[in-house]
C-alpha positions in Angstrom: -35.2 4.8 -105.6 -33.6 3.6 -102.2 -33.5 5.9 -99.3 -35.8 6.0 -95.7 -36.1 9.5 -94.3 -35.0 9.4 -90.3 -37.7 9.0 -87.9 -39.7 11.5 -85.9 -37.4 10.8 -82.7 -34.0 10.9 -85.0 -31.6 12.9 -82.4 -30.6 15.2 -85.7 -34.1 16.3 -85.9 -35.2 16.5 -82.4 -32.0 19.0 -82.0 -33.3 20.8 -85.2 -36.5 21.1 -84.0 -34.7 22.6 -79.9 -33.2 25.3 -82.1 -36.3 25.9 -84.3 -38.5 26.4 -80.3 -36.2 28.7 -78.9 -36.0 30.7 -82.3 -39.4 31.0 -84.0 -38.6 34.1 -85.7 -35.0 33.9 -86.0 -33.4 37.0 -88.3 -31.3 35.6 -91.1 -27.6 36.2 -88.9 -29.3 34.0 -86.2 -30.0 31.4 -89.1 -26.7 31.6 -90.4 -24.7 31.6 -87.3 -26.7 27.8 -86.4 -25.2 26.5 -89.3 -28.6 26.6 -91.8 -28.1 28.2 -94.5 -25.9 26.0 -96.1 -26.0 23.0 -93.8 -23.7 21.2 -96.2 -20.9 24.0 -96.4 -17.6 23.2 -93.8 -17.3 25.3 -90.7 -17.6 28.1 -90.1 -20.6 28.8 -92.8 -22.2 25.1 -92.4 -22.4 22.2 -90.1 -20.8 19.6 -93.2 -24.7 17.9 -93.0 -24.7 14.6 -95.3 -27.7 14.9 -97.6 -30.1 13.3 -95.2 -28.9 15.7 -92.4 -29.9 18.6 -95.0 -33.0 17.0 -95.5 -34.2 17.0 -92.1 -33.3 20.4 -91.7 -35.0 21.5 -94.5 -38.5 19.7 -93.4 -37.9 21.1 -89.6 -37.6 24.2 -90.5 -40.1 24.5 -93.5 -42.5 27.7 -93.4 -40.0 29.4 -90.6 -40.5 33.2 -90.8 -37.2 34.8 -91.0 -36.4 38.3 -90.2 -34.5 39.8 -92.6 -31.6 42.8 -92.8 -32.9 46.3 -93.1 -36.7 45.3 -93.5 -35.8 43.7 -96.6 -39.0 41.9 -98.3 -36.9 39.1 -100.1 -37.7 35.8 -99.7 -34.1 34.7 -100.1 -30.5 35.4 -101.4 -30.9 33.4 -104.2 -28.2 34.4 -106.3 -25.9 35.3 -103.7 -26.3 32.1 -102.2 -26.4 29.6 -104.7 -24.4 30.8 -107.4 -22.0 33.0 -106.1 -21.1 31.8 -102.9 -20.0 28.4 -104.3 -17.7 30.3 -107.0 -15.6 32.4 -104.5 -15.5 29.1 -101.9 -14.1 27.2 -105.0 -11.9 30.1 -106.7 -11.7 33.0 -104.0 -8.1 33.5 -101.7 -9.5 33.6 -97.9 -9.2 37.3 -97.9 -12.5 37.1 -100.2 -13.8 34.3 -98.6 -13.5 36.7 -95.5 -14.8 39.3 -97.2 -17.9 38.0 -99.0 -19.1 35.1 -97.8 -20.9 36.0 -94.4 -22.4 38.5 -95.7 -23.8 36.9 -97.9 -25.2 34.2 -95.6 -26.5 36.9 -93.3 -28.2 38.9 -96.4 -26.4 42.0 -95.2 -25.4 41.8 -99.0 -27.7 41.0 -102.0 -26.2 39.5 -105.3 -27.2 39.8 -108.7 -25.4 38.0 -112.0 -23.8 40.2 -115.0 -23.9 37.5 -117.3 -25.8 37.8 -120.4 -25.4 40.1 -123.0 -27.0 41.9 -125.8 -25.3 39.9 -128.4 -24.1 37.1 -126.1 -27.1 35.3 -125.0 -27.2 31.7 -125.7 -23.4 31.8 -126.5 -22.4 33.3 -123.9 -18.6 32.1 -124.4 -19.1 35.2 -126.9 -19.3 37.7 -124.5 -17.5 41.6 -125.9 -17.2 43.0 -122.2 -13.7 44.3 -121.8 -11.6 44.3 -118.9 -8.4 45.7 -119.8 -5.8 45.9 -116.8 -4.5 49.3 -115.8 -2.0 48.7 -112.6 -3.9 47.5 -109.7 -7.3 48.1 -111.5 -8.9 46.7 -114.1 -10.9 48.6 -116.9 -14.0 47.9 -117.6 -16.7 48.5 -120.7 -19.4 47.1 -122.5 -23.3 45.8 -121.5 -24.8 43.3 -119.9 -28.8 42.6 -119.6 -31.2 40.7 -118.2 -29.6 41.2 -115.0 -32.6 40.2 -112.4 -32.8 42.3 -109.6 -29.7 44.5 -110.1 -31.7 47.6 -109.1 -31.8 46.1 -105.3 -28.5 44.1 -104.9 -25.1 45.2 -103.6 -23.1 43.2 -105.8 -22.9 41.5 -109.0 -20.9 38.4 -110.4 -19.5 39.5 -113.8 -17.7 37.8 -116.5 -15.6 40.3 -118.5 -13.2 39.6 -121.3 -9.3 39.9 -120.3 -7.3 38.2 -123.4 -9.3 38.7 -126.7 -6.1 37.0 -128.8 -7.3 34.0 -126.5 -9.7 31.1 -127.4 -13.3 32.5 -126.7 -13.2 30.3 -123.6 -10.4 31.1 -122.5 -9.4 34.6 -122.3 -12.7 35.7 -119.8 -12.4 36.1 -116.1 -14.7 36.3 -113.3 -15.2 39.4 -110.5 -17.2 40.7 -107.6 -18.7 44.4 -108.4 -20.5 46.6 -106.3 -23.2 48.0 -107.8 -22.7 51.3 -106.2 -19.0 51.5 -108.4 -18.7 55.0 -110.1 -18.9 53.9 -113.9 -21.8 51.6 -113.4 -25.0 52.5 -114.6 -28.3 50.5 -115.4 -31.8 50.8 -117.2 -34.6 49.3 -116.2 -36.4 46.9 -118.0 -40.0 46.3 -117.4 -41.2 43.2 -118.9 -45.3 42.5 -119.9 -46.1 41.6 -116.0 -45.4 45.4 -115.4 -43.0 44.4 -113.1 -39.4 45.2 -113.0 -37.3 42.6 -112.5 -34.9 42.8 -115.1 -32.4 45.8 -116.7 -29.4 46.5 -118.8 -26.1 47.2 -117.0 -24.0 49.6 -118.6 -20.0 49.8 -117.9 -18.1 52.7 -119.1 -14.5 53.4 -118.3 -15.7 51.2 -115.0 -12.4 51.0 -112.4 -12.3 48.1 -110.5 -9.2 46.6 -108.0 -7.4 43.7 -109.0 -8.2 42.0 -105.2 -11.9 42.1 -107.1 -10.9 39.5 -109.3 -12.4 35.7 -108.4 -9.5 33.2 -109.7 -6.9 33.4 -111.9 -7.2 35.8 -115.0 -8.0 34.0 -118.1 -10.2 31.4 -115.7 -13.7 32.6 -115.6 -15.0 30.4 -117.9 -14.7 27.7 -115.8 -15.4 29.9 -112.4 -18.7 30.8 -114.4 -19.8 26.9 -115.3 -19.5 26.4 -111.7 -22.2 29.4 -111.2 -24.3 28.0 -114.1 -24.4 24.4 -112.7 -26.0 25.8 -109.6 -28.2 27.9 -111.6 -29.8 25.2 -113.3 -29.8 23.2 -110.2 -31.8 25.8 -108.4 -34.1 26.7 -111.0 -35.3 23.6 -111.1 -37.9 22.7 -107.6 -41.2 22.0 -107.2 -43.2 25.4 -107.7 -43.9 26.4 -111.7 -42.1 29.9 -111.6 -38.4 28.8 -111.3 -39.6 27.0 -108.6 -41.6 29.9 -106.7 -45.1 30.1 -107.2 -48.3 27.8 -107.1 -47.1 24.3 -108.5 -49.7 21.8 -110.5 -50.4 20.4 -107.4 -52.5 23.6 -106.3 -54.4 23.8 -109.4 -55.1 20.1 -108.9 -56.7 21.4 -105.9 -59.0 24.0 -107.4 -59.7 22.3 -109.9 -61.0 19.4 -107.3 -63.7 22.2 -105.9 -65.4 22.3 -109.4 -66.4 18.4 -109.6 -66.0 16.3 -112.3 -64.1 18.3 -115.3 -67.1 17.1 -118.1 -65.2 18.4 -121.2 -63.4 15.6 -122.8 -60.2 17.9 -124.3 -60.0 19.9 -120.5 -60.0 16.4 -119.1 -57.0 15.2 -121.0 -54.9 18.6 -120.7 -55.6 18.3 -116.7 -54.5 14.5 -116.7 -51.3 15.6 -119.0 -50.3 18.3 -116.6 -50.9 15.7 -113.7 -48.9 13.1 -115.2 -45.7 15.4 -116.0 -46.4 16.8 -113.0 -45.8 13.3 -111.0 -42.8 12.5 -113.7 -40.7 15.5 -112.4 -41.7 14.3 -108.8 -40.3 11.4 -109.3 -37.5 12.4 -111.3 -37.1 14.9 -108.1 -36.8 11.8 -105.7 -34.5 9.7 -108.5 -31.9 12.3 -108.4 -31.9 12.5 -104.8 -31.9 9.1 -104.0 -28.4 9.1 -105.8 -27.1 12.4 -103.7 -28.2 10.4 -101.0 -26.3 7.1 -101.9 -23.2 8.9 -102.6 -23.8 8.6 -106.7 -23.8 11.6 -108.9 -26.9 11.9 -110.9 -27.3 11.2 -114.3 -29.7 11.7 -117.3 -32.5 12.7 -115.0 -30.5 15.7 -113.5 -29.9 16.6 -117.3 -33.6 17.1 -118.1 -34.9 18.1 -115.0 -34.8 22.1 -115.9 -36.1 21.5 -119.5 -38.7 19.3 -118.4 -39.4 21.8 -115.5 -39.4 25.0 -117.5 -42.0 23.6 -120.0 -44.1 22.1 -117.4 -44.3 25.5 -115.7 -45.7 26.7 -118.8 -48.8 24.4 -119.0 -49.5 24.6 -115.7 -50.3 28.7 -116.2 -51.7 28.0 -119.5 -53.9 25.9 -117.8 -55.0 28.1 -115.3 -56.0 30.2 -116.8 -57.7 28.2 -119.9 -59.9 27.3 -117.1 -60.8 30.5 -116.0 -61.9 32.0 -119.5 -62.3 35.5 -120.7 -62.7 36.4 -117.1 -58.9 36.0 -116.4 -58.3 38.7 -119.3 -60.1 41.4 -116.9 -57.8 40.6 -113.7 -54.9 43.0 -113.2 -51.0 42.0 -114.2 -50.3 40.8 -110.4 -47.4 41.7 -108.0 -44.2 43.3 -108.5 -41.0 40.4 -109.6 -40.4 40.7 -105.6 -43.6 39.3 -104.3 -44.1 37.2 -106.9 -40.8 35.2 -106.3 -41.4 35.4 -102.6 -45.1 33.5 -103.2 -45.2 30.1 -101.5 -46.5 27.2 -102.9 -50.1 26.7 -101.6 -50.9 30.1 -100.9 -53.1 30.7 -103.9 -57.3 31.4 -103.8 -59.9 30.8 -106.0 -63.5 31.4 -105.8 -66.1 29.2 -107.7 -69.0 30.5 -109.9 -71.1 28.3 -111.6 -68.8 25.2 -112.5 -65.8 27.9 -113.5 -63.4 29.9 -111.7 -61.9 33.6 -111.2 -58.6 34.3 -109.5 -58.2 35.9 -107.0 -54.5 35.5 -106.1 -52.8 37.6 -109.1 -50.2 35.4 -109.2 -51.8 33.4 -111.5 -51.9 36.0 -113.9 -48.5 37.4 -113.1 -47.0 33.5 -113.6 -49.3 33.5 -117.3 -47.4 36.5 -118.4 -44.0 35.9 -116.8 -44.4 32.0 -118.0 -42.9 32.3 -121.4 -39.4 33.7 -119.8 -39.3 29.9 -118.2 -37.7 28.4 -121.0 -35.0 31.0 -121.7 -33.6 31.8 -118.7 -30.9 30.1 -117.5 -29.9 28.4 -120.4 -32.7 28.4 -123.5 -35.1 25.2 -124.2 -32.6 24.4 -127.2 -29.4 25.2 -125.5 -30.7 22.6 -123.1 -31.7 20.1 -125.7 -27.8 20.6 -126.7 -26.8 19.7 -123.7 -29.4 16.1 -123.3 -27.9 15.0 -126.6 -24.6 15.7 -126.0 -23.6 15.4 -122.4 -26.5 12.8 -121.5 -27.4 10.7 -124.9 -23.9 11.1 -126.4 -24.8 12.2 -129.5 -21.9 13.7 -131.9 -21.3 17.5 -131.2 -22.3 20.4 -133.7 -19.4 21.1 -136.0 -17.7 24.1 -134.6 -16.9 26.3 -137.3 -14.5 28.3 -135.4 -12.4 25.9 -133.5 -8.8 27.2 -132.8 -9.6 30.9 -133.5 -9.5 33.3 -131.2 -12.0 35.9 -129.9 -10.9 38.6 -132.1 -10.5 36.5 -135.5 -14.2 35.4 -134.8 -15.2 39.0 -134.7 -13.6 39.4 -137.6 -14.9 36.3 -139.8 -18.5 37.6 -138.3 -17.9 41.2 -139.4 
């Protein structure tokens, strides 16, 4: 690793820090309008801030309490802003651009993804979702689910197939939908939390304009990789829940107040949790140190989310091994909301005789939610696909149906 991060008196930070004084509780406009919510965008979103720019701005204004549009409780515009922002900068005209992309920087409009479906999971090149064009509208029918947070977002970013005589790959394109669009229905989906985060989104006889499109038609697939890459990207910080959430690091903590952990297997699970725990650190700081040095990140950006996802799951295992039967009596926690908008740190727990109970029910909500970690965005073995192809360069599956198209694998399937 190679970088120094600027000094206290670095003029970048002291003029962060000027904005940050005469805005302590800025709304989300005011935020975007200073150039902050993605620093590293051009003008007009960003301020075109190297990566040690974006750093100081991100330690300046860490823990700033932002208002946000309409009383919304939502920590941030996570999909909006990370996944489908970058698609329509990359493959939107400017009329779109225009259209989308302040308000999405300003929260005035929340995203979701319409991705996944029923029988198009881990192959998601597979996708049935039909959008057949009618004029100046497209047609649109078929499911998707797992959608997170549909039931409270504006729009969605959905992949639809156009061409089913084309390659699987090749015949899907990409569009903006609100979720208000006559033909659009959903169902809820209430995991084992008790929280609903997720539903099934249902398109029948859907109409949507052309100017909806992102791209080309017959170009999603590549619009959508460009989604997924930032997907895995931010799903992969520092806290255990997708990167929301207490992190090892806080059970470290409370596990500190106990004294000495006497049981010789507890011992060795904590100092296995620590040591991953430091491993991702540092594989945190590797890849950044490249960003930093103008190199693109290698194996250790591969593995970071598979590493990540499975380390989020012994953390809450973990938890709550230490706190024993008592942890089966505590309630299922806080709605999918307030659980992603939980910061690291912010968890509580009270001592009794050498053990613990929780207090915070996130720690229960992230044990029941912690099994969803290694299948969304991309499943553990998808991932390891990806490590020994794209990173290890080990020889590809054998793809059975090379050079056929959609429809002839629906056949050969059927």
């Amino acid at each position: 690793m190679d970088f120094d991060f600027p000094a206290d008196d670095d003029p970048r930070r002291l003029a962060v820090r000027a904005w940050r004084d005469e805005n302590p509780e800025p709304t989300q406009a005011e935020l975007h309008e200073a150039g902050y919510v993605v620093p590293h965008w051009p003008e007009p979103w960003g301020i075109g801030a190297d990566p040690i720019h974006q750093i100081i701005i991100q330690q300046e204004l860490a823990g700033l309490k932002v208002k946000h549009v309409g009383g919304r409780e939502m920590a941030s515009n996570a999909i909006g802003v990370g996944w489908a922002a970058p698609t329509i900068l990359l493959g939107g005209t400017e009329e779109q651009k225009a259209r989308y992309l302040d308000r999405i920087f300003t929260h005035e409009d929340i995203w979701c993804q319409l991705f996944s479906e029923p029988d198009a999971g881990s192959d998601l090149a597979n996708l049935a979702t039909r959008a057949v064009r009618d004029g100046d509208e497209y047609v649109i029918n078929g499911a998707k689910i797992w959608s997170s947070g549909a039931h409270v977002s504006d729009m969605g970013i959905l992949i639809a197939r156009t061409d089913p005589d084309a390659p699987k790959h090749r015949g899907i394109s990409y569009f903006a939908v609100p979720m208000d669009t006559p033909g659009l229905t959903m169902s809820p989906i209430v995991d084992m939390t008790t929280a609903h985060s997720f539903n099934q989104v249902f398109f029948d006889d859907m109409r949507l304009p052309v100017e909806n499109r992102i791209g080309e038609e017959g170009d999603g697939w590549r619009l959508a990789k460009v989604t997924l890459a930032n997907e895995r990207v931010s799903l992969s910080s520092a806290g255990s829940l997708w990167g929301a959430g207490p992190s090892a690091y806080d059970l470290l903590e409370q596990i500190k107040g106990m004294g000495p952990v006497v049981d010789a297997t507890m011992r060795q699970k904590v100092a296995r949790m620590f040591a991953n725990a430091e491993v991702l650190r540092l594989n945190r700081l590797w890849t950044l140190s490249a960003k930093l040095n103008g190199r693109t990140p290698g194996t250790e950006a591969s593995i970071q989310k598979l590493m990540a996802d499975e380390h989020g799951q012994e953390v809450m295992e973990l938890a709550k091994e230490l706190v024993g039967a008592e942890g089966m009596l505590t309630g299922s926690g806080p709605s999918g909301e307030l659980a992603q908008s939980s910061r690291s740190g912010a968890t509580e727990i009270n001592f009794r005789k050498g053990h613990f109970a929780e207090v915070d029910p996130v720690w229960h909500y992230g044990f029941l939610f912690s099994p969803a970690l290694t299948l969304g965005g991309g499943t553990w073995a998808i991932q390891r696909n990806i490590v020994a192809e794209m990173a290890l360069g080990l020889p590809r599956e054998p793809d059975v149906q090379q050079g056929m198209t959609w429809a002839e694998t629906q056949k050969a399937r059927a």
